[in-house]
DSSP file (Angstrom, degrees, kcal/mol; ACC not computed):
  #  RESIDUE AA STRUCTURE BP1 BP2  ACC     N-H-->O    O-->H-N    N-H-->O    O-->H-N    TCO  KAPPA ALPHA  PHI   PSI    X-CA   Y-CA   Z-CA
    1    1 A X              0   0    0      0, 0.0     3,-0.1     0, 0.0     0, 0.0   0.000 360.0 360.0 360.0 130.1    2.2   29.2  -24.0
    2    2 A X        -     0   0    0      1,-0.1     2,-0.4     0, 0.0     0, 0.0  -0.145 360.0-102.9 -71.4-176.3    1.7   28.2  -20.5
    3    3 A X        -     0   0    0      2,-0.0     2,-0.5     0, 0.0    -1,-0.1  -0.482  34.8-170.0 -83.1 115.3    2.6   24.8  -18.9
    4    4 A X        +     0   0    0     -2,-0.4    99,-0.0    -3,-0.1    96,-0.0  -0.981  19.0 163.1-111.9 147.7   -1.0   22.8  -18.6
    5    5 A X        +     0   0    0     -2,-0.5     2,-0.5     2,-0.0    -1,-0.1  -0.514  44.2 118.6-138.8  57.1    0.0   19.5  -16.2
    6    6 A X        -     0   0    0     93,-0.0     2,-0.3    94,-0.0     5,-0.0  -0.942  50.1-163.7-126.3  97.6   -4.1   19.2  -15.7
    7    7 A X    >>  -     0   0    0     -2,-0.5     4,-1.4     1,-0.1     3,-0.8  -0.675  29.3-120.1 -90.7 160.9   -5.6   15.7  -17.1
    8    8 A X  H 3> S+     0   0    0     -2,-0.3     4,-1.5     1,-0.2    -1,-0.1   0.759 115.8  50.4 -75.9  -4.4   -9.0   15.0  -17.9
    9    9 A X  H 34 S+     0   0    0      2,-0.2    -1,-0.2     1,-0.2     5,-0.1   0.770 113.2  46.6 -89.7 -26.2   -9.2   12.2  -15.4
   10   10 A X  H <> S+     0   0    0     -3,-0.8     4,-1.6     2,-0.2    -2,-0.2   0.823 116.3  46.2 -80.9 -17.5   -7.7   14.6  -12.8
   11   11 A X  H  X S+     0   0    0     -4,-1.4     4,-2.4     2,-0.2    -2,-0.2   0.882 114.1  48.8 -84.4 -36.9  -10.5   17.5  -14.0
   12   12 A X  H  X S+     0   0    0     -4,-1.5     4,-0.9     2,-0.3    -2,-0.2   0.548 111.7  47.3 -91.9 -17.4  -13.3   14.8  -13.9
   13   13 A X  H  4 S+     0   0    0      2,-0.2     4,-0.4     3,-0.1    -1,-0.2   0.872 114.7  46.5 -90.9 -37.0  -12.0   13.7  -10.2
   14   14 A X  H >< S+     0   0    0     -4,-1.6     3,-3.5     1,-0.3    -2,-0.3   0.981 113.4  54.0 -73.2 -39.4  -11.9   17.9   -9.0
   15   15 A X  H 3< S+     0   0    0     -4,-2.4    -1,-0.3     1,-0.3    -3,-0.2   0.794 107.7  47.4 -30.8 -56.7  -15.5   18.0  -10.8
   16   16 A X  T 3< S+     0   0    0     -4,-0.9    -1,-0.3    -5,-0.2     2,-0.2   0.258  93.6  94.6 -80.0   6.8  -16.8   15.0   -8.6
   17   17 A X  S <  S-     0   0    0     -3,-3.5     2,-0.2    -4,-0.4     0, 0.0  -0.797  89.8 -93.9 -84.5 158.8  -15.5   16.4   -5.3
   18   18 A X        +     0   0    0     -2,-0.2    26,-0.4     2,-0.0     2,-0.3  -0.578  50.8 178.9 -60.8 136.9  -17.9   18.5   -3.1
   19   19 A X        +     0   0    0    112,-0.8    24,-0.2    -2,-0.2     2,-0.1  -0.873   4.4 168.9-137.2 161.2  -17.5   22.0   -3.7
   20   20 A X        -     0   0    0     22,-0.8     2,-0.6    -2,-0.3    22,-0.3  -0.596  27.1-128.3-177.7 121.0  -19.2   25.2   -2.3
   21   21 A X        +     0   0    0    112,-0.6   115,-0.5    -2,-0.1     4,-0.1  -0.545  27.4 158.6 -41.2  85.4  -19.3   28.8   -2.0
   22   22 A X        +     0   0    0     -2,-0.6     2,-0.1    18,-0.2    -1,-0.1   0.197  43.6  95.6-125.7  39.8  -19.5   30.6    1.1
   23   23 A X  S    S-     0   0    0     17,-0.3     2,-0.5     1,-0.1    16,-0.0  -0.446  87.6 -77.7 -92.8-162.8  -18.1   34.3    0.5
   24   24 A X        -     0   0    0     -2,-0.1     2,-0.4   112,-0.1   114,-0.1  -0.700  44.8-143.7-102.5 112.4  -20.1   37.4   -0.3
   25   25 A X        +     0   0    0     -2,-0.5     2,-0.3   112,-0.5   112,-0.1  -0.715  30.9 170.0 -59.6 146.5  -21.1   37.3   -4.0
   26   26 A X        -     0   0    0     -2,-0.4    12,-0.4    10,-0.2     2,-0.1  -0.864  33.3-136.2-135.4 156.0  -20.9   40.5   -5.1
   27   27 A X        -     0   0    0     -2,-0.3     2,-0.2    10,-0.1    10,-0.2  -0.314  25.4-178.1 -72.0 153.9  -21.2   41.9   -8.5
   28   28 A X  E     -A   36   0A   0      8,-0.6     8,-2.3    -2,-0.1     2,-0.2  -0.835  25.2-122.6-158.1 135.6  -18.3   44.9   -9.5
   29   29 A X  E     -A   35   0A   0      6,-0.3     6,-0.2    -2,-0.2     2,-0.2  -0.324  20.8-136.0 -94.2 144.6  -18.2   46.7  -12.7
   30   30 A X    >   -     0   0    0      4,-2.6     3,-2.3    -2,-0.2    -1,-0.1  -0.483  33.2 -94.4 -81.0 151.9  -15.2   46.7  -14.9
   31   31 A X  T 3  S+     0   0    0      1,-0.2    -1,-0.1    -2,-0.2    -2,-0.0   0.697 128.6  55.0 -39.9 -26.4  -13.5   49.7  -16.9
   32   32 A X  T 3  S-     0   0    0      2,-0.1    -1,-0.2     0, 0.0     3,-0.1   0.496 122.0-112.6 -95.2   0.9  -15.6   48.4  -19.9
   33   33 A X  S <  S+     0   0    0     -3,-2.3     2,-0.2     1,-0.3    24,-0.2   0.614  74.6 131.6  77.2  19.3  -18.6   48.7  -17.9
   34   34 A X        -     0   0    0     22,-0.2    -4,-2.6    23,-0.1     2,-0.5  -0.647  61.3-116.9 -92.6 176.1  -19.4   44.9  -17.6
   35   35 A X  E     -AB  29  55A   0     20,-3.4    20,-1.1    -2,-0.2     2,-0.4  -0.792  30.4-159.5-109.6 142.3  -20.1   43.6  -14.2
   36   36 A X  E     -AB  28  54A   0     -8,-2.3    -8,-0.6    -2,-0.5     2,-0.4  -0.748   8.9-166.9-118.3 147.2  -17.5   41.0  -13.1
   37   37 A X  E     + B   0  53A   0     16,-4.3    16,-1.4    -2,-0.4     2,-0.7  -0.791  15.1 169.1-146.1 109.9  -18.2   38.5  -10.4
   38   38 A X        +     0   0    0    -12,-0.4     2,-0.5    -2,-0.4    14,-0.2  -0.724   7.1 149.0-117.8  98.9  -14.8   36.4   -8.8
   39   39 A X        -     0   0    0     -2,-0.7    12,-3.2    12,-0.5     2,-0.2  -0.828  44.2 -91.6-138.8 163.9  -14.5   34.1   -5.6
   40   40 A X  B     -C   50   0A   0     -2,-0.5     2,-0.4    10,-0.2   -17,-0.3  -0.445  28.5-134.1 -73.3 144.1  -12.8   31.2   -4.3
   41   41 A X        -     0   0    0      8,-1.6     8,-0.3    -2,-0.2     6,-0.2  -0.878  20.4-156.3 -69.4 117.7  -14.1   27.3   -4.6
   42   42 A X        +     0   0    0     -2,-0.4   -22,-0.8   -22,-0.3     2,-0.2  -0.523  19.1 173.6-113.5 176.4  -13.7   26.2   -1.6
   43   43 A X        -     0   0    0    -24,-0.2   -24,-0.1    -2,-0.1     3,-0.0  -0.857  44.5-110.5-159.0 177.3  -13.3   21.9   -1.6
   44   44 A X  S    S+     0   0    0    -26,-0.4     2,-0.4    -2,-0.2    -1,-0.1   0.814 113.6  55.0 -90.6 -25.9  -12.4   19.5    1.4
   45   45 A X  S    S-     0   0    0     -3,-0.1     2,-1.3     1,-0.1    -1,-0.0  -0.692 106.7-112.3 -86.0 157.2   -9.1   18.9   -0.2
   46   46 A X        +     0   0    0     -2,-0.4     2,-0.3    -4,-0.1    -4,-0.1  -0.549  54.1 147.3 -69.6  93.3   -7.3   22.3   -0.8
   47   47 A X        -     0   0    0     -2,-1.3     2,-0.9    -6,-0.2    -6,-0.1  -0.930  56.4 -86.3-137.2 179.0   -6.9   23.3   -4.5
   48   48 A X        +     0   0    0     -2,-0.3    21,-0.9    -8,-0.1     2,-0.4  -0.585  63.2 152.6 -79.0  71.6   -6.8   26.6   -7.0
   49   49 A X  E     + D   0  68A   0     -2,-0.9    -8,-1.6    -8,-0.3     2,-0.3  -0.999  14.5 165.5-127.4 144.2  -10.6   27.1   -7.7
   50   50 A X  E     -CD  40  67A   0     17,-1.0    17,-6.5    -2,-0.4     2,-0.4  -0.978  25.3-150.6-149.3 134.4  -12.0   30.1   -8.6
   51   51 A X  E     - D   0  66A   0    -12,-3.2   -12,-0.5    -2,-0.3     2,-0.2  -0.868  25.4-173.3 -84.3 153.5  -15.6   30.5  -10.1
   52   52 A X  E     - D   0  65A   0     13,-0.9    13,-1.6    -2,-0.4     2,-0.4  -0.829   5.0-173.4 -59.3 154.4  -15.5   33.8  -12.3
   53   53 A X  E     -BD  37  64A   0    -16,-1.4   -16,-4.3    -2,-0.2     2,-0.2  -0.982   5.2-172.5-152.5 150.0  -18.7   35.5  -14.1
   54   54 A X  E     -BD  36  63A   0      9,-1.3     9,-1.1    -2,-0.4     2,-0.5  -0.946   2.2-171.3-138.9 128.8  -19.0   38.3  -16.4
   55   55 A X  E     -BD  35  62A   0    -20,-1.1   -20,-3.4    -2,-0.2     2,-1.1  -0.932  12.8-158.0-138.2 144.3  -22.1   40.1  -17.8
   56   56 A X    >>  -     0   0    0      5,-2.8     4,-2.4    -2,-0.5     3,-1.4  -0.526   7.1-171.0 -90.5  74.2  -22.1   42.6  -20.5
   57   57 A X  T 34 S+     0   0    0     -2,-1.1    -1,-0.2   -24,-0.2   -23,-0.1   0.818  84.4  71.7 -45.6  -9.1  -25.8   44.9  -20.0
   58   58 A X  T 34 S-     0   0    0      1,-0.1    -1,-0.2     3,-0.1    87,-0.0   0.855 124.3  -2.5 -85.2 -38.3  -24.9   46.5  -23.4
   59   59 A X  T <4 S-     0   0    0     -3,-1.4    -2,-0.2     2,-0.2    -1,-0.1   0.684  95.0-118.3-124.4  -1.5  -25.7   43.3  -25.3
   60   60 A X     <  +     0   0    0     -4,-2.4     2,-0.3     1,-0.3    -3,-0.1   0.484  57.8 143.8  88.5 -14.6  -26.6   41.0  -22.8
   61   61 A X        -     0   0    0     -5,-0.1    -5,-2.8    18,-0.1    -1,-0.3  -0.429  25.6-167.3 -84.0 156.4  -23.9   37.9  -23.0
   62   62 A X  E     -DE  55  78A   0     16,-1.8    16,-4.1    -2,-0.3     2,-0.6  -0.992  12.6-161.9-142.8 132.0  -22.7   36.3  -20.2
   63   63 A X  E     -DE  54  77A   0     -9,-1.1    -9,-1.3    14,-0.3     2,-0.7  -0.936   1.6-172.1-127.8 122.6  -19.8   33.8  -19.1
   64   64 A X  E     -DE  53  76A   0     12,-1.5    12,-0.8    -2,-0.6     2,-0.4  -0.765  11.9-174.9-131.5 119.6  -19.6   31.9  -16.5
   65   65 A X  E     -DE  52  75A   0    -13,-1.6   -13,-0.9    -2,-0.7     2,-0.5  -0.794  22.7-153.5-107.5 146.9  -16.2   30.0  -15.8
   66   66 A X  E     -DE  51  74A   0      8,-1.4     7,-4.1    -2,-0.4     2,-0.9  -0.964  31.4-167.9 -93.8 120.9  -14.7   27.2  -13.1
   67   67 A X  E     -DE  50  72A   0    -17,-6.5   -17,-1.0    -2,-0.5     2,-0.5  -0.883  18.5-163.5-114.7 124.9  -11.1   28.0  -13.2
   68   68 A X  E >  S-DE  49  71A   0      3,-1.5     3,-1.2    -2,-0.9   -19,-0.2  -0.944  79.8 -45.2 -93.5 116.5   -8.3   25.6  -11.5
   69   69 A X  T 3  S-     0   0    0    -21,-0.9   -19,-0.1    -2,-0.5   -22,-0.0  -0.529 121.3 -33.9  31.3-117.8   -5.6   27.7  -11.4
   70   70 A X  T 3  S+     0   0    0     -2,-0.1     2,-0.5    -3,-0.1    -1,-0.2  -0.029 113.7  91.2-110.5  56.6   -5.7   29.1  -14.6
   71   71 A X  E <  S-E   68   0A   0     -3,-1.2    -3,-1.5    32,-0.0    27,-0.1  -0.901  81.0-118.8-137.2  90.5   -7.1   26.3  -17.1
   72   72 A X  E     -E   67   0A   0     -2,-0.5    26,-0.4    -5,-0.2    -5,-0.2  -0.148  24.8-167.5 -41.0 103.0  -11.0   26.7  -17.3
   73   73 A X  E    S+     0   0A   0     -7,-4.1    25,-0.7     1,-0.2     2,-0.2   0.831  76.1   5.4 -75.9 -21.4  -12.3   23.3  -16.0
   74   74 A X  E    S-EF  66  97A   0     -8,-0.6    -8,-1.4    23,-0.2     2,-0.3  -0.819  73.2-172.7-159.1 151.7  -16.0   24.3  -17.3
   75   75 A X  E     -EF  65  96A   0     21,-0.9    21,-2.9   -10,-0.2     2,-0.3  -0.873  11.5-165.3-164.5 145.4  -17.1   27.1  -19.1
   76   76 A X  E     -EF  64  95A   0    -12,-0.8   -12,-1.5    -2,-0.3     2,-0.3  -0.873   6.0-175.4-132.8 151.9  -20.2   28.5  -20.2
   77   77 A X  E     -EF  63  94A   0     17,-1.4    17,-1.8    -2,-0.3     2,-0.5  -0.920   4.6-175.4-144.6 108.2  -20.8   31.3  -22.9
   78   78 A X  E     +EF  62  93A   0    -16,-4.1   -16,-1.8    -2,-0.3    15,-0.2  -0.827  67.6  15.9-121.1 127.1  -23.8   32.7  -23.5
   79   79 A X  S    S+     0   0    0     13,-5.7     2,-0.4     1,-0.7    13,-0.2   0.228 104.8  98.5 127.9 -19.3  -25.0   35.4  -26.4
   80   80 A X        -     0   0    0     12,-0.5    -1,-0.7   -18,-0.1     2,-0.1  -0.759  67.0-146.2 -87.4 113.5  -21.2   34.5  -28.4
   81   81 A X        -     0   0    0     -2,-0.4     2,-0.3    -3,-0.1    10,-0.2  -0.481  19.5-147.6 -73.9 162.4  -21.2   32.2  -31.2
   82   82 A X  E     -H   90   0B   0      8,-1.5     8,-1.6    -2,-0.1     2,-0.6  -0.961   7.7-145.9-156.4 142.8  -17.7   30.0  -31.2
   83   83 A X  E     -H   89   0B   0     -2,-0.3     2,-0.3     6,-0.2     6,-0.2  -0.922  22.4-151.3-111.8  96.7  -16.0   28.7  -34.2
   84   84 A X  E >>  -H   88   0B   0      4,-2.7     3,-2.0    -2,-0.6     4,-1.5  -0.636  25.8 -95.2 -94.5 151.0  -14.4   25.5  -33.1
   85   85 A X  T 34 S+     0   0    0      1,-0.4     2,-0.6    -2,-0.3    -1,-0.1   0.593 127.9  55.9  15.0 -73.8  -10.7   23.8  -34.9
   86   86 A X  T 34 S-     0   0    0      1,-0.2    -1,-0.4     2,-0.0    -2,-0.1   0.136 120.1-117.7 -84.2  24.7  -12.5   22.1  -36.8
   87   87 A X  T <4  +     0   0    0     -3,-2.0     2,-0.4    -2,-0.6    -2,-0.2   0.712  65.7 132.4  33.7  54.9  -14.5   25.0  -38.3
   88   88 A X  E  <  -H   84   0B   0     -4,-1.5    -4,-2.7     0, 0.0     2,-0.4  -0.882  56.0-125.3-108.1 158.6  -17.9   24.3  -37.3
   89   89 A X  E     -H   83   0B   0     -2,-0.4     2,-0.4    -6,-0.2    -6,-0.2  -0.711  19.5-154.0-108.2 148.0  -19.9   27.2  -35.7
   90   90 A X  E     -H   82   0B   0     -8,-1.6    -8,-1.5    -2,-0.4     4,-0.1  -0.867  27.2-106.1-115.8 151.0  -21.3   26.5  -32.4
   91   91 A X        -     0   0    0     -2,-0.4     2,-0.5     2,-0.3   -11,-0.1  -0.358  33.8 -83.9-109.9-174.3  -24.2   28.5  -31.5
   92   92 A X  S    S+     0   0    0    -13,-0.2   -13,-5.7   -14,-0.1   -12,-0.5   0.400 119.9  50.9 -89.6   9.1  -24.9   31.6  -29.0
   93   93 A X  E    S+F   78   0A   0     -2,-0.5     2,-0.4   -15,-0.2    -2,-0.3  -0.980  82.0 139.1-135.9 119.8  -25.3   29.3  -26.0
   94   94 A X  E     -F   77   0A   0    -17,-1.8   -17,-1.4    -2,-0.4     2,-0.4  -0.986  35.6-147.6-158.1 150.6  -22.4   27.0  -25.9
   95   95 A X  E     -FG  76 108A   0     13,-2.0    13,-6.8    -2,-0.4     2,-0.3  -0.926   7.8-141.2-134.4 171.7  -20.1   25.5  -23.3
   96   96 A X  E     -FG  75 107A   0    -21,-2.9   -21,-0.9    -2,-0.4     2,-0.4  -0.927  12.7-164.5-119.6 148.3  -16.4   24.4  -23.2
   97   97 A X  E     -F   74   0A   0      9,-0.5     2,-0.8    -2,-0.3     9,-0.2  -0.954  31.4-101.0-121.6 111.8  -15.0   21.1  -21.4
   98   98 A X        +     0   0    0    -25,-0.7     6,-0.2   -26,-0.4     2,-0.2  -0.315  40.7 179.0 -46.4  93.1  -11.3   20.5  -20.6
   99   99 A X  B  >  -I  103   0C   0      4,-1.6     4,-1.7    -2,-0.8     6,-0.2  -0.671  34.8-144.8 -81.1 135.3   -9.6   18.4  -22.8
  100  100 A X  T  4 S+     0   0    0     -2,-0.2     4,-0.1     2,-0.2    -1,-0.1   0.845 111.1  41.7 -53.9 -22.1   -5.8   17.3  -22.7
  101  101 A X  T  4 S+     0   0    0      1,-0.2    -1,-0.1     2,-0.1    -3,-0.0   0.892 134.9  19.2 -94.3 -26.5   -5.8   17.3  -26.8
  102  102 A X  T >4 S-     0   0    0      1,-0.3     3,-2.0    -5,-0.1     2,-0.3   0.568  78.8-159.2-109.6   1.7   -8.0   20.8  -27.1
  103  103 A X  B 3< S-I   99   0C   0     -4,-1.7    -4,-1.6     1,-0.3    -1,-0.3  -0.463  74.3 -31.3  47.2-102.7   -7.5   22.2  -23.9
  104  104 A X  T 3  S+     0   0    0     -2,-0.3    -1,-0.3    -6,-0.2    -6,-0.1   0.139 109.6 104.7-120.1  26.0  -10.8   24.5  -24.2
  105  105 A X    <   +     0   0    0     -3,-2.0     2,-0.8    -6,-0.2   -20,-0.3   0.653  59.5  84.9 -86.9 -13.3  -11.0   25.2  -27.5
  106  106 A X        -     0   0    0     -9,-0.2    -9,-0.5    -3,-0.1    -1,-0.1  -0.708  60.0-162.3-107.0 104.2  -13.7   23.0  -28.2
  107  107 A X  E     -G   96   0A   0     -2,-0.8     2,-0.5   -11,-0.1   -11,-0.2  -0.206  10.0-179.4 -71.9 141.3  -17.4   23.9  -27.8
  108  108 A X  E     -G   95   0A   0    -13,-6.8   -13,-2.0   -18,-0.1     2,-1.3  -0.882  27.0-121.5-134.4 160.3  -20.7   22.3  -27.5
  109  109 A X        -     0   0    0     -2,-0.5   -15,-0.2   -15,-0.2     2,-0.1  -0.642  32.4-132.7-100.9 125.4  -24.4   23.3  -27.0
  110  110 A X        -     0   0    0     -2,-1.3     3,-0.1   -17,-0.2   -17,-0.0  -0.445   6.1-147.4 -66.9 157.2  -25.9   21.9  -24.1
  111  111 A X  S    S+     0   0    0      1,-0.1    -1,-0.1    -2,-0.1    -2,-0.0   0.636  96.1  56.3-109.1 -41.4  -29.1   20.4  -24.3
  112  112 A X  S    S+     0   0    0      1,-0.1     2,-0.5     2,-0.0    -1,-0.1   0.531  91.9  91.8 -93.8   2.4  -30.4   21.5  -20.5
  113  113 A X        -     0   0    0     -3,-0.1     3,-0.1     4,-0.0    -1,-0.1  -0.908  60.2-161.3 -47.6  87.7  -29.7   25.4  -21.3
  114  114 A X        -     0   0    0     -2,-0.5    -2,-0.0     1,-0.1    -4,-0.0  -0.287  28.6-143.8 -78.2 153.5  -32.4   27.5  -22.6
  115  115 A X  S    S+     0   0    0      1,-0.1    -1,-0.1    -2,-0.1   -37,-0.0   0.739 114.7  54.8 -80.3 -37.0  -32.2   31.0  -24.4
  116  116 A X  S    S+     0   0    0     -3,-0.1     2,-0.4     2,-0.0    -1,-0.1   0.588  87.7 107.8 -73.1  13.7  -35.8   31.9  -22.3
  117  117 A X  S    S-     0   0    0      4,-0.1     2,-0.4     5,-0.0    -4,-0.0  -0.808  74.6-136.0 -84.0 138.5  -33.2   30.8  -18.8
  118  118 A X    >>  -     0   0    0     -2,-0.4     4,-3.2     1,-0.1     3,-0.6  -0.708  28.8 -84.8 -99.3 168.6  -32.7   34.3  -17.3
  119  119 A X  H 3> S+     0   0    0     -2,-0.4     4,-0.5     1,-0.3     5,-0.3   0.885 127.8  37.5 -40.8 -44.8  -29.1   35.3  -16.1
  120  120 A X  H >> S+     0   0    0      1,-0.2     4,-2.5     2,-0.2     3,-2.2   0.996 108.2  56.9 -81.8 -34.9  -29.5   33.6  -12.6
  121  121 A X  H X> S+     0   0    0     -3,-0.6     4,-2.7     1,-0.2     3,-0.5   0.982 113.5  49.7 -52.8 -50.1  -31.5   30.5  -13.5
  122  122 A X  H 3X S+     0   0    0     -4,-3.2     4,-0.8     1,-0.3    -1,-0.2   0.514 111.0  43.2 -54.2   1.6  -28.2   30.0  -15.9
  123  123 A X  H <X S+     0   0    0     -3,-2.2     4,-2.0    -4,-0.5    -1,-0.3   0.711 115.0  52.0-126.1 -36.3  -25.3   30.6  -13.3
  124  124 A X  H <X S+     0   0    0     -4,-2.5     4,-1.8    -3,-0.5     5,-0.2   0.958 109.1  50.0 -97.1 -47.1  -27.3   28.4  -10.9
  125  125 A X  H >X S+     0   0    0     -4,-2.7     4,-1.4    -5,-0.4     3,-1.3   0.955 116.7  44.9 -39.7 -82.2  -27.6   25.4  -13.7
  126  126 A X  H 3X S+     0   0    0     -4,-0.8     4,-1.8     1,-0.3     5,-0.2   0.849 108.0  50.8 -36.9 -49.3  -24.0   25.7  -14.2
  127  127 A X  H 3<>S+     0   0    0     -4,-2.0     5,-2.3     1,-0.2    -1,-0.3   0.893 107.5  54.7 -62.9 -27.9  -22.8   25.8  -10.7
  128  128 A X  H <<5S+     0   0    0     -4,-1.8     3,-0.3    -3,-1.3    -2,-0.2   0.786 110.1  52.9-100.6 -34.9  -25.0   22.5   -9.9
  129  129 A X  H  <5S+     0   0    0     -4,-1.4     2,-3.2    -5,-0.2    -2,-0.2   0.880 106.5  51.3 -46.6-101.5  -22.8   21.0  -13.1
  130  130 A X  T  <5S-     0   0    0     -4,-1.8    -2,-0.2     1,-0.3    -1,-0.2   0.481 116.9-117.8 -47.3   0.6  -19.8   22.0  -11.5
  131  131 A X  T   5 +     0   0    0     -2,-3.2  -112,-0.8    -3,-0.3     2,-0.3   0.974  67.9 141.6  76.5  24.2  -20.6   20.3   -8.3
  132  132 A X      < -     0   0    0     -5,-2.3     2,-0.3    -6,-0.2  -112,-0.3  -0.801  35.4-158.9-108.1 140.4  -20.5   23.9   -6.5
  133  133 A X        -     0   0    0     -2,-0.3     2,-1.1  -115,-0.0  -112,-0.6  -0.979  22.5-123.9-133.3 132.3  -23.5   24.3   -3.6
  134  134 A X        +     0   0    0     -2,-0.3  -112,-0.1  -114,-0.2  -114,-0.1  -0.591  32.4 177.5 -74.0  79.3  -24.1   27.6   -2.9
  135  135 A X  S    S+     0   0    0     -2,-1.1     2,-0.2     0, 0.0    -1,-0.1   0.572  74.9  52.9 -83.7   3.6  -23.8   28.7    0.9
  136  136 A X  S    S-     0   0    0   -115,-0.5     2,-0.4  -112,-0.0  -112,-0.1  -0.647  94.7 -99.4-124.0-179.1  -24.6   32.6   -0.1
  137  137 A X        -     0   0    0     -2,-0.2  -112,-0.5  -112,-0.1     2,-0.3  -0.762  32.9-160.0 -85.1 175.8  -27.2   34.2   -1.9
  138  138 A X        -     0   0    0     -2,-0.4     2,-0.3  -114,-0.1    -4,-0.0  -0.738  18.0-169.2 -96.5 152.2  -26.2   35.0   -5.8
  139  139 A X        -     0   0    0     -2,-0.3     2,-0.4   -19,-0.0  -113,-0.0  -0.632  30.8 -75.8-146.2 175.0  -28.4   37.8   -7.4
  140  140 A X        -     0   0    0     -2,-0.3     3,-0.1     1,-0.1  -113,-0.1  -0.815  51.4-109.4-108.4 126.4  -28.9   39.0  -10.6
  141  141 A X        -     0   0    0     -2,-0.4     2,-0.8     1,-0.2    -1,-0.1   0.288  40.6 -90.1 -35.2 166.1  -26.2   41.3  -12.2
  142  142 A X        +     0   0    0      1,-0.1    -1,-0.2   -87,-0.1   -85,-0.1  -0.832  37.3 179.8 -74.3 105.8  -26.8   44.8  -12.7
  143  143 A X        +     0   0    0     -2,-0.8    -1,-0.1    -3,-0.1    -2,-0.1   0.451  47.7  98.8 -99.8   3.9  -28.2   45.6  -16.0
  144  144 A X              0   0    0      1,-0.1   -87,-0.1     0, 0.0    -2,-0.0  -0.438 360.0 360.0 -58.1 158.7  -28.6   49.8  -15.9
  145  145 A X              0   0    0    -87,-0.0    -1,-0.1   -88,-0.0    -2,-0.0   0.130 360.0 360.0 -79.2 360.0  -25.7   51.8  -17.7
C-alpha cells in the first residue's frame, strides 16, 4: 500500500489555490475503447496535479478525477453506484473527497449534479469545484464505436 503523507488541511489549501488548464484537451481512446482525457494542473506554486477523465460510449459512465500525485484529491463518478465501508450504497452520481481516515473510499451524492447534466456541463461543474479555470476549449467526448 502506498505511502499517503497528504492531509486534509494540506488538500483543502491545494483546493483553494488558483488552478488552470492551458494545454490542448484532447480526447484519445484506450485499448478498451473508452476515451481517456489526461493533462497537467498547472498552479502558481509548483505541485503534482493532473486532472484525468474517462468516458465509457458503451454505457455511458464517466469519471472525472483531480489527482496530486497519485491520491485523488476530488473525484467524480457518474453511471457507477459505490458501496461505501460502512455498507451503504451510494447512488450512480456520486463523488469522493480525500480524507486522512478513508483516503477515498468514501462517497457522497452531490446535491448541484444532475442525471439530465450532459457529459460537458458535468466536467465543467466539477472543474469550477476544483478551483481549475479553463484557458482551452474542452469538448464533448466521442461517443461512436
Amino acid at each position: 500500500m502506498p505511502e499517503y503523507s497528504l492531509t486534509e488541511a494540506e488538500a483543502e489549501r491545494i483546493l483553494g489555490l488558483p488552478k488552470w488548464i492551458e494545454a490542448e484537451l484532447r480526447w484519445l481512446e484506450n485499448e478498451h475503447g473508452d476515451w481517456i482525457m489526461r493533462t497537467p494542473v498547472l498552479a502558481d506554486e509548483q505541485m503534482p496535479l493532473t486532472w484525468y477523465a474517462r468516458f465509457n460510449p458503451r454505457t455511458g459512465n464517466y469519471t472525472s478525477i483531480l489527482f496530486w500525485q497519485q491520491i485523488n484529491l476530488r473525484r467524480l463518478d457518474i453511471g457507477k453506484r459505490h458501496h461505501n465501508p460502512d455498507c451503504r450504497d451510494i447512488g450512480r452520481i456520486h463523488k469522493h473527497r480525500w480524507t486522512e481516515a478513508a483516503r477515498n473510499h468514501v462517497a457522497y451524492e452531490p446535491e448541484e449534479m444532475s442525471q439530465n447534466d450532459d457529459v460537458l456541463t458535468t466536467l465543467q461543474k466539477f472543474l469550477a469545484e476544483c478551483g481549475i479555470a479553463l484557458r482551452v476549449s474542452l469538448r464533448h467526448p466521442p461517443t461512436t464505436l
